[in-house]
N, C-alpha and C positions, 0 to 999 in steps of 0.2 A: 268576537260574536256576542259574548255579555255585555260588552261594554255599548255596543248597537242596541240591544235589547231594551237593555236598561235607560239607553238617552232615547229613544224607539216611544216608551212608556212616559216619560218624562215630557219630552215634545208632545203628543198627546193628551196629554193630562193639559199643559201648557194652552193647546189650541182648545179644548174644551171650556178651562177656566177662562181666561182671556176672552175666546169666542164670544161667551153668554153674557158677559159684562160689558164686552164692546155693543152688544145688542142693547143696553139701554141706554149708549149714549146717541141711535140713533131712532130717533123717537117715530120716525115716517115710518121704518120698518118695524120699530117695538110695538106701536098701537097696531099694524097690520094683523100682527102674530098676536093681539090680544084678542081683536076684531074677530079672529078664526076659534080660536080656542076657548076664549073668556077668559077674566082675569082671575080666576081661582085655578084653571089648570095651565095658564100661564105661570103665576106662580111655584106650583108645585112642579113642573118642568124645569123651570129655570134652579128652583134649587136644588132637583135632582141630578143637573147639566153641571151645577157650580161643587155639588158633593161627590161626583164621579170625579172629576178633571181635579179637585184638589188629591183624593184617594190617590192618584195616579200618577198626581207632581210626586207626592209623598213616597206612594212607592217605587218610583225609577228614580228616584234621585239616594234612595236608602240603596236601593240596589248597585246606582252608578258611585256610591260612596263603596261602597262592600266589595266591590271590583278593583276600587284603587282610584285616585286621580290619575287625571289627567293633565300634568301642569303647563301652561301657555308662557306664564311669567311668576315671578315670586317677587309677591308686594314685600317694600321696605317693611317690617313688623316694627320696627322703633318708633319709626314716622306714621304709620299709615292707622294702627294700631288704638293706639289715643284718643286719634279722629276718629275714628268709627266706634269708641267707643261714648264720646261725647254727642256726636250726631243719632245713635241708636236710644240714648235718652231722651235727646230732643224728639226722636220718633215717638216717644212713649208719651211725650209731653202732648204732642199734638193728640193723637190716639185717645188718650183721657179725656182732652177737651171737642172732642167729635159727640160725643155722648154724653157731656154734662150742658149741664145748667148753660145760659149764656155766658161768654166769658170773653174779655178783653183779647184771650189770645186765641178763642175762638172765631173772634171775630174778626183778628187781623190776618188771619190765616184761612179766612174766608172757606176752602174746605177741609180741614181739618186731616179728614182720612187720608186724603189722595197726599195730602202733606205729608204726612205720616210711612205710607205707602213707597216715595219718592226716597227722604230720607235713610227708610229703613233698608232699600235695595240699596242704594248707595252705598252704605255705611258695612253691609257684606261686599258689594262690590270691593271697595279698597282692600280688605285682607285675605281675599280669595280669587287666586288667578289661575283655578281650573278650569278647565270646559263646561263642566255642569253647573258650577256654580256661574260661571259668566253666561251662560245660558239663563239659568232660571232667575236669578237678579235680575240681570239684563232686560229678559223678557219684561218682567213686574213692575220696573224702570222706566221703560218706554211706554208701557202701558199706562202706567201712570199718571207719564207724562201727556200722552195722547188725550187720555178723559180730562186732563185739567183746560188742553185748550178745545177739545169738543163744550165742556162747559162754559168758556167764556163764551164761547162763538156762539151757543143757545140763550147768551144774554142772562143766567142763571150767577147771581149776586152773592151767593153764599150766606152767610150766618148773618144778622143783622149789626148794625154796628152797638158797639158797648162804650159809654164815656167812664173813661178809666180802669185800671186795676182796681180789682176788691177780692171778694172772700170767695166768688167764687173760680178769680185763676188763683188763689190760693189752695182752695181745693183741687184744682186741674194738675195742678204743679206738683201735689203731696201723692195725688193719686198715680201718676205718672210714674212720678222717680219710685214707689212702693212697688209698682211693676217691674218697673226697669232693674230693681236688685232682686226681685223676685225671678225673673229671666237669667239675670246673669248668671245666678244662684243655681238654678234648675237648667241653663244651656243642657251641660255634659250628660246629665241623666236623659234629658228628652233628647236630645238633637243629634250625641256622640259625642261633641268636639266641645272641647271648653271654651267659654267665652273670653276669660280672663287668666 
């Protein structure tokens, strides 16, 4: 029954967060709901819809840890390990460069986040073959994936192009990996589980 509860909360939160984000990537229905509302308490909806559904993943998923897994399969850790540990940098790399300056690998990576976003599921996907984690990866995964090709298909270009590396995917790159051992460093205290 807790374990219901908890993935109950989880799925939930899931359909909330996801929900309100798929709502911008379809723009006939996003402008409709702006049309009605205006765009200030659209706004303030929308990140009240995206602050609930995350509170929610958070909390059924703390819950459905606290309950026990649920194991499906038990990733190689020798093999799988490594890679997710290299690909969850490269998460951080992308990530950094969503939010600076223009950058070569900003711009080959056209959206940065959703880069990042793809990446980072994946990268818990490989060392977690429980139910809730294949769930909420999963979930954030296909999602992901979903907004990258609703954005090609709205003809939307991403970042402009950059001729060359310079200083500032240098900064992209420093700002990144300073996160990414920051994360690693702080996994077990925030998250429970240690990274490394």
């Amino acid at each position: 029954m807790c374990y219901l509860w908890s993935m109950g909360i989880l799925i939930l939160g899931l359909i909330l967060f996801l929900g309100i984000h798929t709502l911008t990537t379809t723009r006939a229905a996003r402008a409709a709901v702006i049309g009605r509302l205006g765009e200030g308490p659209y706004k303030g909806l929308y990140s009240l819809i995206s602050a609930v559904g995350l509170v929610l993943i958070v909390w059924g998923f703390s819950r459905y840890r606290s309950a026990g897994y649920i194991e499906v399969w038990n990733p190689p850790f020798a093999i799988f390990h490594p890679i997710a540990l290299v690909l969850l940098w490269l998460a951080f790399v992308a990530l950094a460069s969503a939010y600076a300056p223009p950058s070569k690998i900003k711009a080959t990576l056209r959206h940065p986040m959703l880069v990042a976003v793809k990446i980072w599921a994946l990268s818990h996907l490989l060392v977690n073959g429980d139910v809730g984690s294949m769930l909420l990866f999963g979930a954030l995964l296909a999602w992901a994936i979903y907004d990258r090709i609703a954005v090609k298909r709205r003809g939307d270009a991403g970042a402009p192009p950059v001729a060359g590396f310079g200083r500032n995917d240098a900064f992209v790159v420093a700002i990144g990996t300073v996160a990414y051992f920051a994360v690693l460093w702080l996994h077990e205290s925030l998250i429970g589980v240690a990274a490394v």
